[in-house]
Biopython code that builds the backbone (N, CA, C, O; Angstrom):
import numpy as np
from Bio.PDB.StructureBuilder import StructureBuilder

atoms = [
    (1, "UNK", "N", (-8.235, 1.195, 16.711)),
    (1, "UNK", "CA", (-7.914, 1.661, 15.370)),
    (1, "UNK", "C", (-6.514, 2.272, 15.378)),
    (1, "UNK", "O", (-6.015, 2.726, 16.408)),
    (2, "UNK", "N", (-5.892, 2.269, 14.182)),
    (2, "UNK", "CA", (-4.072, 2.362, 14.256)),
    (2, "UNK", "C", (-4.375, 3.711, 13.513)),
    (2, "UNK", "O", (-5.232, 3.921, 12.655)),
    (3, "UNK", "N", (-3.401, 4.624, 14.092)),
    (3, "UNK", "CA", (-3.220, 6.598, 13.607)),
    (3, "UNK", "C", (-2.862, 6.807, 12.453)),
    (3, "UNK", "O", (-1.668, 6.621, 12.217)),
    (4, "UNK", "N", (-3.788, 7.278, 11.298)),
    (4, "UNK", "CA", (-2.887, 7.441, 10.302)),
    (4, "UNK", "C", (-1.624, 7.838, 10.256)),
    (4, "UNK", "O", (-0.974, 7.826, 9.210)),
    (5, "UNK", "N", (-1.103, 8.276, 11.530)),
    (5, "UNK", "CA", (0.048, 8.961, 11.229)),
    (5, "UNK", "C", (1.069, 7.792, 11.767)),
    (5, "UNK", "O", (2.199, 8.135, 12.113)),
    (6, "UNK", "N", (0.692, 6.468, 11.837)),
    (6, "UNK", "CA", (1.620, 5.579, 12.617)),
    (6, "UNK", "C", (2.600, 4.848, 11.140)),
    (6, "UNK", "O", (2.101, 4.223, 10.205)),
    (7, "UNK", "N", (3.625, 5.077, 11.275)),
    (7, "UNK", "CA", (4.477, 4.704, 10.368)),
    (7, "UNK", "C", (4.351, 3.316, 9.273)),
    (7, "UNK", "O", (3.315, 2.669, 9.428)),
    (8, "UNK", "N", (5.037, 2.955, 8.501)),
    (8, "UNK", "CA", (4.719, 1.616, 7.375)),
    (8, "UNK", "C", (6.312, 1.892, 6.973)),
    (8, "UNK", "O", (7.015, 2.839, 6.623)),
    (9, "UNK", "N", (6.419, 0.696, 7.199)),
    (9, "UNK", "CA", (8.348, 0.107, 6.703)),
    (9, "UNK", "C", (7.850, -0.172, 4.821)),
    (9, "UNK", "O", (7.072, -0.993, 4.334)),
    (10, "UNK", "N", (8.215, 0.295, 4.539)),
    (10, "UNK", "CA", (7.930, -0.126, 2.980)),
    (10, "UNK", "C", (8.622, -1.529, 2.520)),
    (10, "UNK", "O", (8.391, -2.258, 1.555)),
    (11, "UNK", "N", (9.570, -1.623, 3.597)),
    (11, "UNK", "CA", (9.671, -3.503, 2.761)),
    (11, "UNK", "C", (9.223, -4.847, 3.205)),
    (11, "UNK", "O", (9.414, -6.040, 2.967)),
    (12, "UNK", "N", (8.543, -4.071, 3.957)),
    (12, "UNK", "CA", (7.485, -5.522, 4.781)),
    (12, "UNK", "C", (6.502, -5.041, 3.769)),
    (12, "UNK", "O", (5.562, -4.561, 4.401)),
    (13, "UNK", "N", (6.272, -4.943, 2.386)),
    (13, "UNK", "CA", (4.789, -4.314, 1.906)),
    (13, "UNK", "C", (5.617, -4.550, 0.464)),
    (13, "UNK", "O", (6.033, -3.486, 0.005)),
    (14, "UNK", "N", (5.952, -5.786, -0.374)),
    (14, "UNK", "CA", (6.751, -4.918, -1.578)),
    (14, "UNK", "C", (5.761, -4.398, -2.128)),
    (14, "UNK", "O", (6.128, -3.276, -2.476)),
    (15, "UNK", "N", (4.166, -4.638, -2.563)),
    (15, "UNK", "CA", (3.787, -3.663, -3.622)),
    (15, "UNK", "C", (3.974, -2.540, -3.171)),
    (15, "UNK", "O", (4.319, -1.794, -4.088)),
    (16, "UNK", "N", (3.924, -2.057, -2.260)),
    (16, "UNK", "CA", (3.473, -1.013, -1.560)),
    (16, "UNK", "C", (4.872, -0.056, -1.900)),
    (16, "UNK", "O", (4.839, 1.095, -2.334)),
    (17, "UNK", "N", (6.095, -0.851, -1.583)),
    (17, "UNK", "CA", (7.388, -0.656, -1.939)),
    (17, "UNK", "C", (7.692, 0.126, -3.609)),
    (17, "UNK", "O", (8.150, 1.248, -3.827)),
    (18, "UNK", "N", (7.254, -0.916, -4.596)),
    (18, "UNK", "CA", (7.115, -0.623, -5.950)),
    (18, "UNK", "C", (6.147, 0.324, -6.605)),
    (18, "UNK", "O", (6.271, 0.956, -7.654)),
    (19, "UNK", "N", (4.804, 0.261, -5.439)),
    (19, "UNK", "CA", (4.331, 1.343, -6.316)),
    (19, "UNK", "C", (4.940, 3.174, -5.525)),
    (19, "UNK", "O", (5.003, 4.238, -6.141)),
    (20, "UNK", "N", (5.251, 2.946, -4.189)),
    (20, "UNK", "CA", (5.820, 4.282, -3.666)),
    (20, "UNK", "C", (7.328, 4.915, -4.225)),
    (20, "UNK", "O", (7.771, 6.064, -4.198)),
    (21, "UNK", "N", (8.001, 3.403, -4.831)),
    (21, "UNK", "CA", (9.601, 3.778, -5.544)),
    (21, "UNK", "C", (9.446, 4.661, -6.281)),
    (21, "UNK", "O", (10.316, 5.522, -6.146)),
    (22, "UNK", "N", (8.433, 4.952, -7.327)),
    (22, "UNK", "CA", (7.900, 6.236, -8.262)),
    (22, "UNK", "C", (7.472, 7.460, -7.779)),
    (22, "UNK", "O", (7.043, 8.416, -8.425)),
    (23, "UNK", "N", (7.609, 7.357, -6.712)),
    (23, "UNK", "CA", (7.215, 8.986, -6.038)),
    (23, "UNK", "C", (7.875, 9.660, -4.683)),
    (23, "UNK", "O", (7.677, 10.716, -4.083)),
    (24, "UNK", "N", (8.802, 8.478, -4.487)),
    (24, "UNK", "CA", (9.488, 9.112, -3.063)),
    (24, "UNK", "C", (10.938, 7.384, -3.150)),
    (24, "UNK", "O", (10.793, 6.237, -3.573)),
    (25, "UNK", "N", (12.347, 8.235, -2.405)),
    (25, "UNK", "CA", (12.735, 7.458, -1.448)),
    (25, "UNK", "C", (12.604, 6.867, -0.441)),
    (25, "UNK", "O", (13.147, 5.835, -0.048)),
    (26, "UNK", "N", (11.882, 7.502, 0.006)),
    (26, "UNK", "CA", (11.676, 7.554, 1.452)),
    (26, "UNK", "C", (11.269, 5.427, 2.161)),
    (26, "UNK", "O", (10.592, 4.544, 1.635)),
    (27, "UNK", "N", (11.940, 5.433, 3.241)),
    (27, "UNK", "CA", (12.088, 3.874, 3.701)),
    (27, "UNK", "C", (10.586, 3.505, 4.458)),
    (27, "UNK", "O", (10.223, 2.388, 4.826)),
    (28, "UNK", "N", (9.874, 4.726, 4.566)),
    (28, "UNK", "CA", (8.723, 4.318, 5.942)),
    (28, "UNK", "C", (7.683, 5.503, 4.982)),
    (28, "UNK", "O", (8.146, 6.546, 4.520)),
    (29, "UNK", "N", (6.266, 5.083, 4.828)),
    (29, "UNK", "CA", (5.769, 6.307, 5.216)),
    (29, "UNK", "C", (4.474, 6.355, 5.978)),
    (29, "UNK", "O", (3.976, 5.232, 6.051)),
    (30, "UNK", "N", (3.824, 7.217, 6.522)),
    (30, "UNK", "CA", (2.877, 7.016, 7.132)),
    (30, "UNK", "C", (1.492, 6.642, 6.650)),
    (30, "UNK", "O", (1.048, 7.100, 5.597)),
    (31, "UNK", "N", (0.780, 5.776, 7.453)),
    (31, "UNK", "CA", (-0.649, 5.257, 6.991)),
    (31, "UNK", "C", (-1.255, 5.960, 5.675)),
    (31, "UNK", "O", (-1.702, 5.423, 4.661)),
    (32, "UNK", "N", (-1.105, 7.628, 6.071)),
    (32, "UNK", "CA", (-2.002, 8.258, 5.546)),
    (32, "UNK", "C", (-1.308, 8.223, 4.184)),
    (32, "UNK", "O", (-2.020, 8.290, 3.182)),
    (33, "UNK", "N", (0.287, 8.104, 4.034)),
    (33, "UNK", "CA", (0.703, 8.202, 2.640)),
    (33, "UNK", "C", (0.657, 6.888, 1.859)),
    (33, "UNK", "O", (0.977, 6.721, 0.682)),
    (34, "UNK", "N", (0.249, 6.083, 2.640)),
    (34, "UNK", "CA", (0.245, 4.499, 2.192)),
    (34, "UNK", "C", (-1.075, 4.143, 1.208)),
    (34, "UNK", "O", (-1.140, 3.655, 0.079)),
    (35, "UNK", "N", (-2.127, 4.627, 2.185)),
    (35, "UNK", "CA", (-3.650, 5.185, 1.580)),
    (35, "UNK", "C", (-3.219, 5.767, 0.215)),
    (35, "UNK", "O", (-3.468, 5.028, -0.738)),
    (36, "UNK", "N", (-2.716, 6.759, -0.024)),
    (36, "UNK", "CA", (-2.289, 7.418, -0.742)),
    (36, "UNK", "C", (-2.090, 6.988, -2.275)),
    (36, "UNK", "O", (-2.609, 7.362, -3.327)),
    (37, "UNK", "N", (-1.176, 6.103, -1.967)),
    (37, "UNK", "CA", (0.060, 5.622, -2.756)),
    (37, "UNK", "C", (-0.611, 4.487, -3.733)),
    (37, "UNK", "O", (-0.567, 4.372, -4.958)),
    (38, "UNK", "N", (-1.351, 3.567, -2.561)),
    (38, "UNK", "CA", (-2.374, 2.513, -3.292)),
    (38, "UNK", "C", (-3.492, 2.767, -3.848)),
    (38, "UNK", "O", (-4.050, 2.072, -4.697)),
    (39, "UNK", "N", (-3.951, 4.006, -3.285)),
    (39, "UNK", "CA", (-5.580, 4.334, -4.211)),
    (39, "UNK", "C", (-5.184, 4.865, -5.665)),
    (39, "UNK", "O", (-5.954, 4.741, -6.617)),
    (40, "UNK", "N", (-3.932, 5.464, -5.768)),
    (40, "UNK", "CA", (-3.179, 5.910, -7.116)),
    (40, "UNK", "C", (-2.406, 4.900, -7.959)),
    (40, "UNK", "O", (-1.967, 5.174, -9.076)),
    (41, "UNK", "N", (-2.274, 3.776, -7.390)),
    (41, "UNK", "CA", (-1.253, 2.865, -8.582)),
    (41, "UNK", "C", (-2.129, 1.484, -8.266)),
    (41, "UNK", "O", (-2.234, 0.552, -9.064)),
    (42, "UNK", "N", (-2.608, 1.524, -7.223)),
    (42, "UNK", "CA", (-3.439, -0.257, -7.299)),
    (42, "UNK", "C", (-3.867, -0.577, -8.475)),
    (42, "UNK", "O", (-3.432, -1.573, -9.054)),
    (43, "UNK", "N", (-4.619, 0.077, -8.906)),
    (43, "UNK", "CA", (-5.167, -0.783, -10.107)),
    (43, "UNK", "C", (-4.069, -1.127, -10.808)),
    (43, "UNK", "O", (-4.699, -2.002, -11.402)),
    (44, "UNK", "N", (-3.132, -1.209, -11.209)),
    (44, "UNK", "CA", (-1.763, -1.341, -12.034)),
    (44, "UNK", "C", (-1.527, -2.627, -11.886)),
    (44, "UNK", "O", (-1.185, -3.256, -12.887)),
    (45, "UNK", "N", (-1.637, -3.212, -10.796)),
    (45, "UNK", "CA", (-0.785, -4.180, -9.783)),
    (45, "UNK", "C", (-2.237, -5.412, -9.690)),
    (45, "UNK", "O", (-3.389, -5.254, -9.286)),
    (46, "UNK", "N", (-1.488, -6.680, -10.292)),
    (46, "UNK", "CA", (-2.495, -8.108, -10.793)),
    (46, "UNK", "C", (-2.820, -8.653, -8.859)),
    (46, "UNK", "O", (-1.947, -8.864, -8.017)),
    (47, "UNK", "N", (-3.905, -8.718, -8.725)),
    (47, "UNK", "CA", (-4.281, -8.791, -7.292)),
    (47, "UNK", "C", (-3.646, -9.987, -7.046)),
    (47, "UNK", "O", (-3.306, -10.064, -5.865)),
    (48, "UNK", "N", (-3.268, -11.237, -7.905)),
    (48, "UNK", "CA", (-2.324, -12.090, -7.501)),
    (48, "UNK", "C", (-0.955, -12.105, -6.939)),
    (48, "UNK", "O", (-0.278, -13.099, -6.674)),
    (49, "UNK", "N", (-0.700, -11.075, -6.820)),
    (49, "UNK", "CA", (0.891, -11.059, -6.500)),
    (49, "UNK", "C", (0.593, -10.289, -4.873)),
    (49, "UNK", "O", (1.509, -10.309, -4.051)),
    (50, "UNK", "N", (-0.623, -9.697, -4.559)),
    (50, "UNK", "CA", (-0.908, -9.177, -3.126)),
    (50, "UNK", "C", (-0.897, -10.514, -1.877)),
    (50, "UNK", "O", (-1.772, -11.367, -1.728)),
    (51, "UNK", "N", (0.323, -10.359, -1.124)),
    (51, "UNK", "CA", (0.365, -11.560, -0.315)),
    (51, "UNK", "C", (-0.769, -11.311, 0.802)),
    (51, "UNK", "O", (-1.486, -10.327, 0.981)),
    (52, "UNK", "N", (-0.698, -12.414, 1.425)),
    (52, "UNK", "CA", (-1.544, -11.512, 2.760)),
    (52, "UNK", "C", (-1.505, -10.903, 3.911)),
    (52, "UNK", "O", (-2.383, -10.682, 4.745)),
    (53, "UNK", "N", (-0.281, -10.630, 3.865)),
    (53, "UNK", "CA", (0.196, -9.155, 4.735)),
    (53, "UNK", "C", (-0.826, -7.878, 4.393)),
    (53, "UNK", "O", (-1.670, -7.132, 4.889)),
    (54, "UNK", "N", (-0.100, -8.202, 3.158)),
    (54, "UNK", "CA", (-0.151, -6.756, 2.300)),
    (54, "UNK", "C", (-1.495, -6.314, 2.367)),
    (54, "UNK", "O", (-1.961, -5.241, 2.749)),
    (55, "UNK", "N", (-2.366, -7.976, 1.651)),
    (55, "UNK", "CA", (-4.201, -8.023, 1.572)),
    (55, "UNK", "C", (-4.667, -6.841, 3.048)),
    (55, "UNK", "O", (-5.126, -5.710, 2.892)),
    (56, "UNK", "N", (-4.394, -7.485, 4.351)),
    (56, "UNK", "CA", (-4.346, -7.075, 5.380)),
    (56, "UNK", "C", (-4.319, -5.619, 5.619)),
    (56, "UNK", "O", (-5.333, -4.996, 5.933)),
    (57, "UNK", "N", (-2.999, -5.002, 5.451)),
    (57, "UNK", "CA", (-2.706, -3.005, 5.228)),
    (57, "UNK", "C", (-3.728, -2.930, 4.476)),
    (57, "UNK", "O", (-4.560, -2.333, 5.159)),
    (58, "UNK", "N", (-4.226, -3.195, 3.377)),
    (58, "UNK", "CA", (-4.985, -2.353, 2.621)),
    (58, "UNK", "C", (-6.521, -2.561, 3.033)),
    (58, "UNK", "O", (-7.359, -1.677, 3.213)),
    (59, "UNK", "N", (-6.625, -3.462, 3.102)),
    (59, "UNK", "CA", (-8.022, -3.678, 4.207)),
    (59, "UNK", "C", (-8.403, -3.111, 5.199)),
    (59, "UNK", "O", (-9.606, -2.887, 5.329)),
    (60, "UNK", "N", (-7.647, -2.791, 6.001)),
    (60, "UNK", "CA", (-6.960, -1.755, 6.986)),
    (60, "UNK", "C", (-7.572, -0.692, 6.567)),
    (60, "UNK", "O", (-8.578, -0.127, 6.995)),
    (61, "UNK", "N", (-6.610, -0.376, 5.349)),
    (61, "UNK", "CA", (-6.517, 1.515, 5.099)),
    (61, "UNK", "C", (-7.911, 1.449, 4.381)),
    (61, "UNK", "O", (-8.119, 2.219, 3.442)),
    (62, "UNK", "N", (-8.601, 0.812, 4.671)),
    (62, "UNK", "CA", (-9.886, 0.952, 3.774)),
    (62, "UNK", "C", (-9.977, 1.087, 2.309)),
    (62, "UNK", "O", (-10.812, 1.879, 1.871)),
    (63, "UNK", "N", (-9.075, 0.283, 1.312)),
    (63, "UNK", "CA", (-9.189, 0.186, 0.258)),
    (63, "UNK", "C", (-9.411, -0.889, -0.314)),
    (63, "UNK", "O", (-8.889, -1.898, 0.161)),
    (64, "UNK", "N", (-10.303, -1.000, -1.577)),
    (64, "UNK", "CA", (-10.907, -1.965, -2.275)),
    (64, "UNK", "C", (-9.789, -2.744, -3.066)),
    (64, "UNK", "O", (-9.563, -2.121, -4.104)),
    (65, "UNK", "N", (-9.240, -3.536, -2.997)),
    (65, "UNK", "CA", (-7.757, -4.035, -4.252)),
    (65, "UNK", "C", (-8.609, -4.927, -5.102)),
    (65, "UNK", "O", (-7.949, -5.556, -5.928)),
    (66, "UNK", "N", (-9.927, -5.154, -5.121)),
    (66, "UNK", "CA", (-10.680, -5.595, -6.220)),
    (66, "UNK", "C", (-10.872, -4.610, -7.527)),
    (66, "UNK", "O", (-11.393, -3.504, -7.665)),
    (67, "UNK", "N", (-10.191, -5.546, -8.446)),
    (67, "UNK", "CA", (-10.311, -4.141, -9.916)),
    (67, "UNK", "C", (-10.859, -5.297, -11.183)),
    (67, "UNK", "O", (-10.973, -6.495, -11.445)),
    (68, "UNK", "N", (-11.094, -3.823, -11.736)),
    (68, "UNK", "CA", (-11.522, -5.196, -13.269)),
    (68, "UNK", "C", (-9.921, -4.883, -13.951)),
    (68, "UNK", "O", (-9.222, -3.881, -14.099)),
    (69, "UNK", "N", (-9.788, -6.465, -14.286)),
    (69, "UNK", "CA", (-8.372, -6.084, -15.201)),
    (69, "UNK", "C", (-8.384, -5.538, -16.297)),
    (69, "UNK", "O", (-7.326, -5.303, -16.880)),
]
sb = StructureBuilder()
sb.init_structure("model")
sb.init_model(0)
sb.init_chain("A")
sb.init_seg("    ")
for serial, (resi, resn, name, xyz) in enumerate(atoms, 1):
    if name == "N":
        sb.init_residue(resn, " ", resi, " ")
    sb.init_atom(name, np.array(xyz, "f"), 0.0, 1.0, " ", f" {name:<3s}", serial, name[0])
structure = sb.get_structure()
């Protein structure tokens, strides 16, 4: 299992990128702020545009990216 505290490049991730641009500069942030970031703006974001990198991190961080639109 990977440390929440193990870093995330925000541009290998664009949603992840677009939804964190609204709350920080910052280029990296950690697992735990990644969790974060997506349980607060996912639903926003059309599950079609989630590549499968991205599918992947959030699966990971234990979050559902299934929403009703």
């Amino acid at each position: 299992m990977i440390s929440d505290h193990a870093m995330v490049r925000l541009a290998d991730y664009p949603i992840l990128a677009e939804l964190a641009r609204r709350r920080t500069k910052a280029v990296r942030l950690d697992r735990r702020a990644c969790r974060y970031v997506y349980e607060t703006g996912l639903s926003e974001i059309d599950p079609a545009r989630i590549g499968a990198a991205e599918r992947q991190l959030i699966a990971e961080l234990g979050i559902s990216h299934e929403h009703d639109g």
